[in-house]
Structures are given as C-alpha cells and as structure tokens.
N, C-alpha and C positions, 0 to 999 in steps of 0.2 A: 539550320533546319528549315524546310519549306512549309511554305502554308498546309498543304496536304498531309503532311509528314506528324504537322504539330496537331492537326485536325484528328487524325488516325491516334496519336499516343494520347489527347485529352478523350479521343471517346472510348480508348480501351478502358479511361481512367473512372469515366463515370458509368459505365459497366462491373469495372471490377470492385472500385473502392468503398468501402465500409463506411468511410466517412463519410463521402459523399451522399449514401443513400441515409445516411443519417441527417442531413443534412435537406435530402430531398423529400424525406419521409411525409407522409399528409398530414400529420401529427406531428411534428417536431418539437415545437413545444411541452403536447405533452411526455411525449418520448424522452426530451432533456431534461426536464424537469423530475419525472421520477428516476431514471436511472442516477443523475446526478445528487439526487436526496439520498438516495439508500445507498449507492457505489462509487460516489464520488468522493470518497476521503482516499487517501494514499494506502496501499494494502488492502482495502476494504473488499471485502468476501463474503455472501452471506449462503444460510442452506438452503436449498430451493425453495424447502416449504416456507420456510420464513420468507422469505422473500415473495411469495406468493398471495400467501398473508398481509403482508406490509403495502401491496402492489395494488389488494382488493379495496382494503380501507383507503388508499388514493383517489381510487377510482370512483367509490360512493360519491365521495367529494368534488372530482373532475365534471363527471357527468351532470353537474349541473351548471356547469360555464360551457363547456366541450362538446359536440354531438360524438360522442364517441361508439354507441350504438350499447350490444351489450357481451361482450368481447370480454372474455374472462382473463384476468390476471396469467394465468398459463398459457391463454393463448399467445397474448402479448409476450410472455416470454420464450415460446417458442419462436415467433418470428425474428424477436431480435437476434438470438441464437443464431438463425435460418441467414441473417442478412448478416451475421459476423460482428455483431455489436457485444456480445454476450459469451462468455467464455466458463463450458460448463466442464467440471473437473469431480472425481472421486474425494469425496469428505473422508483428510487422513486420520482422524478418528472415531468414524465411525462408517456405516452403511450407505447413509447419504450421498447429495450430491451435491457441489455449492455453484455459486454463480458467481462471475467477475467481469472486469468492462474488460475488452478487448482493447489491445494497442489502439487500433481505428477511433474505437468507441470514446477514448480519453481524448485525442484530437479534435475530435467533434465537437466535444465539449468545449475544450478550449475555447478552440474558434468561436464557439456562441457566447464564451466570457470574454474574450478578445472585444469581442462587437458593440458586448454590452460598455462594456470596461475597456474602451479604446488604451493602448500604449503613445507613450509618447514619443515622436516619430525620431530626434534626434536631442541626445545628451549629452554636457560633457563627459560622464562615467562612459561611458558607451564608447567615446572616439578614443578616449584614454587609453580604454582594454584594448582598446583592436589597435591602435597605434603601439602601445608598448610588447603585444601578441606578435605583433608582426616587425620590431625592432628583434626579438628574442629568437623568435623564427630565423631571422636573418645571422643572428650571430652563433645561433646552433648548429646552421647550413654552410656555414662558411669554412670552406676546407686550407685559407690560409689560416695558417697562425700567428702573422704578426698583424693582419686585423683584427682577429680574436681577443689577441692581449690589451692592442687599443683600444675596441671596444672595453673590454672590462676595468682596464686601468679608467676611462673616462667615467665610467660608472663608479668607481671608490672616487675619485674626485670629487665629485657628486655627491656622494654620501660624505665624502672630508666634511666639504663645505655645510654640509647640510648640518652636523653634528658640530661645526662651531656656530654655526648662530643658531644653535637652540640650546648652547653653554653660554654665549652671548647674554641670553636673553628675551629675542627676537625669534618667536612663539607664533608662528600662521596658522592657526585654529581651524579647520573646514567651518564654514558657515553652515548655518542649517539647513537652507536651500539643497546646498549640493550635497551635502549627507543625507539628508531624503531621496533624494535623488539615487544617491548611489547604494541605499538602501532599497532602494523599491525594485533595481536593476536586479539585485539580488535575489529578492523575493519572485521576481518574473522569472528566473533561472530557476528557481527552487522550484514551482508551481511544474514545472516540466518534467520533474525525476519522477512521476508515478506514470506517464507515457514512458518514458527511456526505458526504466526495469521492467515495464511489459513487452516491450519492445523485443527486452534483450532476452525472456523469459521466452517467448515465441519463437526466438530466432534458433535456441537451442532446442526447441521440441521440431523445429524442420531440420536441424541439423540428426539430432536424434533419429528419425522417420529414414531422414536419408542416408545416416552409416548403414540400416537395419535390410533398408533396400538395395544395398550393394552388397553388403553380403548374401541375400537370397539369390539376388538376379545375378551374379559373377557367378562364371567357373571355378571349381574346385582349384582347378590349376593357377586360374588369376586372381584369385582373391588377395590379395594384398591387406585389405583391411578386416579379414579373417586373422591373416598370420600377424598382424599387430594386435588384438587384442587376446593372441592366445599367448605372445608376448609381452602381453601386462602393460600396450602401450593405453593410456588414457585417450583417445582420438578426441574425444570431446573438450577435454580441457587443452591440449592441445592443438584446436585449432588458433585461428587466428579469433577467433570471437571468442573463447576460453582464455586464450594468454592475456587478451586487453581486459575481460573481467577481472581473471585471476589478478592483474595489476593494482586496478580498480578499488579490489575488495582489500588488499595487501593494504593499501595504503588507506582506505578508513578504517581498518582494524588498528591502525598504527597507535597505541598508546598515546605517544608522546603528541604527535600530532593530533587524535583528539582530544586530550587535555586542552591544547593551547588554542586550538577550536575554541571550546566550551568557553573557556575564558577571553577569548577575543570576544564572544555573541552576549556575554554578561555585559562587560565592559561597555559595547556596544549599549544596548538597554535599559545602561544606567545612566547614559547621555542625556543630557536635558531634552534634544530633538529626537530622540528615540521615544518622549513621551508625547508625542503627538501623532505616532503610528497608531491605527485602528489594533483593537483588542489582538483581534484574526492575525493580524499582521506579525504583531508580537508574540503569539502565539507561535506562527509556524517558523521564525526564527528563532527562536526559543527551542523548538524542536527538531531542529535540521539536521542536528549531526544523529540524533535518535531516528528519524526517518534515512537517515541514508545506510545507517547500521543494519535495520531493520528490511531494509529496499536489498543489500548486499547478503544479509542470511537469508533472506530469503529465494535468492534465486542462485545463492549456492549450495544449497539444499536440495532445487532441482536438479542444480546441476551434478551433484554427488550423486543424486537418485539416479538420475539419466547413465553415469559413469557405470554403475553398480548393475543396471539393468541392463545394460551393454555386454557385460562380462559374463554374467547368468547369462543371457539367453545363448552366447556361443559357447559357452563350457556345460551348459545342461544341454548339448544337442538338440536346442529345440529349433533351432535356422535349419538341420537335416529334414525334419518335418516338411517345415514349411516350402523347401527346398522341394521336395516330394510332390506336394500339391501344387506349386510352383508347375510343375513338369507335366502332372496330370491333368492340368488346365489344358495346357499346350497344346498336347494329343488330342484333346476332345476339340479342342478348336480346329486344329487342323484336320481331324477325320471329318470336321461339320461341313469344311469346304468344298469337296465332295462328294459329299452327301447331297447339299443342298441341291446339285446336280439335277438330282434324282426325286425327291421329296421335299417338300417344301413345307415349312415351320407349323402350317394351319390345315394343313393334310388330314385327312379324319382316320386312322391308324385300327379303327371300331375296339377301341379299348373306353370305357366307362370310370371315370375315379371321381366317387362321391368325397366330396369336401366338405370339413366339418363347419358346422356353423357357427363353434364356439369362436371368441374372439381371442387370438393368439397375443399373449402379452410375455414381458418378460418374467422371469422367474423370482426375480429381483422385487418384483412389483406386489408379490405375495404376500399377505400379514398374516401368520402362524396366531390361532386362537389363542388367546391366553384366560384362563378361568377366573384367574384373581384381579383381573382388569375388572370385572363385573360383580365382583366382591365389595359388598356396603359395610362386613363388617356384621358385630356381633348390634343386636335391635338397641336403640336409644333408649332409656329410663327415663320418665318423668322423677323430677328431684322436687319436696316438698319448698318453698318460696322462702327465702331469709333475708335477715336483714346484715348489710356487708359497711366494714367501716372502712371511711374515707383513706383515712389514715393508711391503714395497710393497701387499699387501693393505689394511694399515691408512690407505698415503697416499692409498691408491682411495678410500676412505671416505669420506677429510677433504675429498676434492677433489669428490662428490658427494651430499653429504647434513652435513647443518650438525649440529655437535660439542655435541649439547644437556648431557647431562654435563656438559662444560667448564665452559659457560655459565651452568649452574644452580648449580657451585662458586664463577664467580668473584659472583652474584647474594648468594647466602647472605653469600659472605664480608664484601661490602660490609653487607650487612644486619647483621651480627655487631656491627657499631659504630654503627650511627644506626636510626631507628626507620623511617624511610622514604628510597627512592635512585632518584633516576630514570635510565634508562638512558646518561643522558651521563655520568655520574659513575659507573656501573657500568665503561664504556668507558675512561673516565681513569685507573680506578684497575686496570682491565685488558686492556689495547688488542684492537682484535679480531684473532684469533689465522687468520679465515677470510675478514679484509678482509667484504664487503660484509653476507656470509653469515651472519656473527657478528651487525653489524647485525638484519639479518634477524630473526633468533631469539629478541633480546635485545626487539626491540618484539613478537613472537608470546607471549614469555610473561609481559610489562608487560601486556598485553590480558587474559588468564588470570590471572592471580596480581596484580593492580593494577588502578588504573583510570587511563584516559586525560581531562587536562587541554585538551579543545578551546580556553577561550580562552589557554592559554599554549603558548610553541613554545620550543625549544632546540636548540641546533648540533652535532649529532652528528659525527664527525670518526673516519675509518678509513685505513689504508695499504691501497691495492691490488696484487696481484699487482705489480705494474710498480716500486714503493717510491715512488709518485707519492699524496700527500697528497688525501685526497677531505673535501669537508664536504656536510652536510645540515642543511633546516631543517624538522623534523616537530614534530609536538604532540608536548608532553610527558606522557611515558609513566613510570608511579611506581609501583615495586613497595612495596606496607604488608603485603606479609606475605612470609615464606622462601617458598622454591619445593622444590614436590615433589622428590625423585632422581626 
C-alpha cells in the first residue's frame, strides 16, 4: 500500500471511527471515566433515566476539577449516542429506554486501560500459544496422511514419556512467575469478551437491516430471500456469522465441558500463586465461565428475536406495504425531476400554511394523569406520648433486620481455632439464632470477608420459627480472614 493510499484509509478512519472521536473528544477523561463507572462492567445496561440520574450526580462532582460548563446529563448523552459511543435500545420490560457502550465505545476504553495499565510486550505463555496454534494449524491442514499420523504418533510419545516421569517421580511444578504470567494472559483474553459479544450483537442487527432491505428493494420475481423465509429457512442463523456463533454458544452450553471448566478455575485459585492475584482478578476468573454463559444467552436471544421478527414481517405481509411506499417514493422522485424543470423548490405557489407553535414530541413522551399519585392518604392523628420498653424494642429488631454483631462473634469465634471455616460449620458450631435470617447474613458476609467455592456445595441446616428442621444445598461459602465488628 502507498503512502497516499494509507493516508486516504487512516483519514476515512478518523472520520468514521467511534473510537477514535472517543478518543479525540475535548473531554476524554471525563467522557471515560463516567461511561466506564456506570457501563463498564460486561452486560451492563442501564434505563436512560437512571442513568441520567447517575451522570447528574457526576457531574456536581466533576465540575469542580473540570470546566465542563453546564451541559446537562442528557445532553451529554445525546452526543455520545450522536458520536456512536452509546447504544440506545427499547427496555424489554417495560416502556422505557436503556443505554449500553457500543462495540467502539468498549475499545476506547480498553485502549485507555491499555495505556494506563501497559501489557507486557513478550511472554513465555504468549509464544507457547501461538507456537503450539500454529503447530495444530499445520497438522489440521495437512492433507497427507502419513505426516498426520507422525505428527500425532510424536505427540503420544510425548505424553508416553511425560506420564513415566511423573510415575517416576520426577514432578516439574510451574513456578510462580510463569503461572502468573499465564494467568494474567488469560485475564487479558477475558477483559476482551464484552467488546467480542457487542461486536457480534451489532453485526447481526446489520445483518438483520440487510435481509429486510433485500426483501423490499428486490423484485417479486428475484427475491430469493423472500422465498427462503417463506420456506422456513433461518437466513440469520444460517449465515456465516450465525453458524460460528451457533458453534460458539453449542460449546459453552456443553455440560461436561463447563463442569471441567469450573473445576480447572477452582483448582487454579486454590494454588498458592493464585493468592497473590488482586481481589478483581480473582474475581473475574472466578466468573468467566458465568460471563461467557451470560455473554452467549444473551446475544442468542437476539439472535432468536431477529430470527422470529424476520418471519413475521414476511408472513404478516407487511414487506407488501413497505414495498408500496418503496414504489411511491420513486414516482414522486421521478416526476420531481421534471418538474424541477419547470418550478423551482422555493417558488412562491401564493398558498399560505400556518404552522403550529406547539412543540411536536413524541407520543411516547406523554405522562397519563394519575390521581392517586397525588393522594397523601387518609389525615395523620396526633397519638397521646408513652412510655415503650426496651425489651420489646430490641425483639422488634431481631424480628426485622438480621443480628450482624451476633454473627460476626459467632464467625471470629470459629476462626479463633482453624485458619479457614465455612458457613456450615460456622452454623454447627453456632445454630442460627434468626432461623433463615442468620442464614442469610452468614453467606452476605462469606461474600465480603471470603470467597465463594462454585464447584463445591454444602447443606446448610437451620430451625425455623415453627421448630420445624430446614436444610439447604448452596456453594460453599469460606470465610480466610475474621470479620470486621
């Protein structure tokens, strides 16, 4: 590519790209910093007003480091919208509207955690993958078969050998270093699946746009992708971008293989150098096979809807419609050509049309009176002054808000004799004193002050009110350090 060439495809690129005017923005700072507070977790979605809300109370704040002028939260949200940072959608349960970062929007971001949070430029995990990727590459492409077999006969060799000196004996432990290492490599892959499923969530709503456009704008006679969906083909999960999700999503639904997931990332965590990963860190491996579940229903969900909406619109005849207006555009275009001939667009025609002054909004935007919004209620009584004892005060307590104190005594006390206890043996050596409630509070601050065991579970067991024996079967939940008073 020539200098001119590459000159011309970078300035379509800072023209067009999202990221970039993110990037470029006179605000950037604070531009990443609020969208990354409120929409920078994976999934994160919030409903305009709240978010509006959340963006105002920022702002108090901002504007006194910031000149930011006085530019309201909505407006701010309109422009990012405007610039393609912002991706606004119908709230599916309700009337609403919600907000989410665009594909662009999450890149952006990166790149300013990149910056902050430089990467390390070359690892051993790193050359390993891509050396053993491109060994596998090579033996998947190769259309003999008697390299194929060599190859893989040398790899059982390999493993022979490998599987007598570890009957030997002769145990090569990864060092800490390089399991850090090849932990963080991981966590940098993971940090990237909430860009990919936006990505991929995008790519299908321009897919969608474009079957919908080809059925309008084709002929009757060439519609090709009329006559497949009145044939019940799915075009959308059949494309090439639908087969590689549907793959995708096939194999993290796969039982077995998340099982053995969950139990590799435990395994992992319970490594001695997995305890010198940051909270965060641990955390979001901890979570990954749940994010990626959740990343994959989610964007087969639209993709279902998209499928579904595809179908409607050509079996409720409503592509004829638009087919219609399609057509009556046309003619008015072409007769304007013409015309224009003749008269000219700002021509005074001596017709007069008063225009309202009301300001036109949508219909959407209207709030229906409601009477009992503005209802206080039957008038307040003054009640003559008493005197209220303690006593019953304190059983109002215990009977609406759970006895954290208590709980945090009987936690320590078990801690006082073992180095780690998890909440069933907290329980046993101190039954719960508020039946479910004690429960309750006893996994709220295993969450906080420990960490939670996804592939293992334990039977929790409480009296309730009634002296009727209850059990449960939750992950286990391990407090490794005392808990705050």
């Amino acid at each position: 590519m020539s200098a001119l060439a590459a000159a011309l495809t970078f300035g379509r690129l800072v023209r067009e790209s999202a990221t970039l005017r993110l990037l470029r923005a006179d605000h950037v700072a604070v531009a990443a910093a609020m969208l990354s507070t409120h929409l920078g977790a994976p999934g994160a979605r919030l409903p305009a007003d709240d978010l509006h809300e959340l963006l105002e109370a920022d702002l108090e704040e901002l504007r006194d480091h910031f000149d930011l002028g006085a530019k309201s939260a909505k407006a701010y949200c309109d422009d990012w919208r405007a610039a393609g940072l912002l991706v606004r959608r119908p709230a599916p349960e309700s009337r609403g509207e919600t907000y989410e970062l665009s594909p662009e929007a999450i890149d952006g971001l990166r790149i300013l955690a990149q910056l902050d949070e430089p990467r390390s430029t070359v690892t051993e995990s790193r050359l390993v993958g891509l050396m053993a990727a491109v060994h596998q590459l090579a033996i998947d492409t190769d259309t003999d078969v008697t390299r194929r077999v060599e190859a893989l006969r040398a790899e059982r060799d390999r493993l022979d050998a490998q599987i007598d000196r570890l009957t030997g004996g002769d145990v090569d432990v990864l060092d800490d270093r390089r399991a850090l290492e090849r932990v963080t490599d991981v966590l940098l892959q993971a940090r990237d699946l909430p860009a990919d499923f936006a990505r991929v969530r995008a790519r299908f709503e321009e897919l969608n746009q474009d079957l919908r456009a080809s059925i309008v704008n084709a002929d009757a006679a060439q519609s090709t992708v009329l006559d497949d969906v009145f044939r019940g083909v799915d075009l959308i999960e059949s494309s090439d971008e639908g087969r590689t999700f549907t793959a995708f999503s096939a194999l993290i639904r796969d039982p077995e293989r998340s099982a053995t997931f969950d139990v590799d990332v435990a395994d992992i965590l319970d490594r001695e150098f997995a305890r010198r990963l940051p909270p965060e860190a641990r955390r979001m491996l901890r979570t990954l096979v749940r994010e990626l579940k959740n990343g994959s229903r989610e964007v087969h969900g639209v993709l279902t809807e998209f499928a579904r909406g595809l179908r409607r619109y050509v079996h409720s005849q409503e592509f004829a419609r638009d087919r219609a207006m399609r057509q009556a555009l046309q003619e008015a275009l072409a007769a304007a050509i013409p015309a224009s001939r003749q008269t000219r667009p700002y021509r005074d025609v001596g017709l007069e049309l008063e225009l309202s002054a009301m300001r036109l909004t949508s219909v959407g935007e209207t709030t229906p009176h409601d009477p009992t919004e503005f209802d206080t209620g039957s008038a307040l009584l003054d009640e003559p002054p008493g005197s209220v004892d303690l006593a019953v005060l304190a059983a109002l307590a215990r009977e609406t808000e759970i006895d954290y104190p208590e709980l945090v005594r009987h936690v320590n006390a078990v801690l006082a004799g073992a180095s780690t206890a998890s909440v069933g043996e907290v329980l046993h050596a101190h039954p719960a004193s508020q039946g479910v409630a004690s429960v309750v509070g006893l996994l709220s601050l295993a969450t906080r002050y420990g960490e939670v065991r996804d592939a293992e579970t334990e039977q929790l067991t409480w009296q309730g009110v009634d002296g009727i024996d209850r059990h449960a079967d939750v992950e286990r939940h391990l407090f490794t350090q005392e808990v705050d008073a």
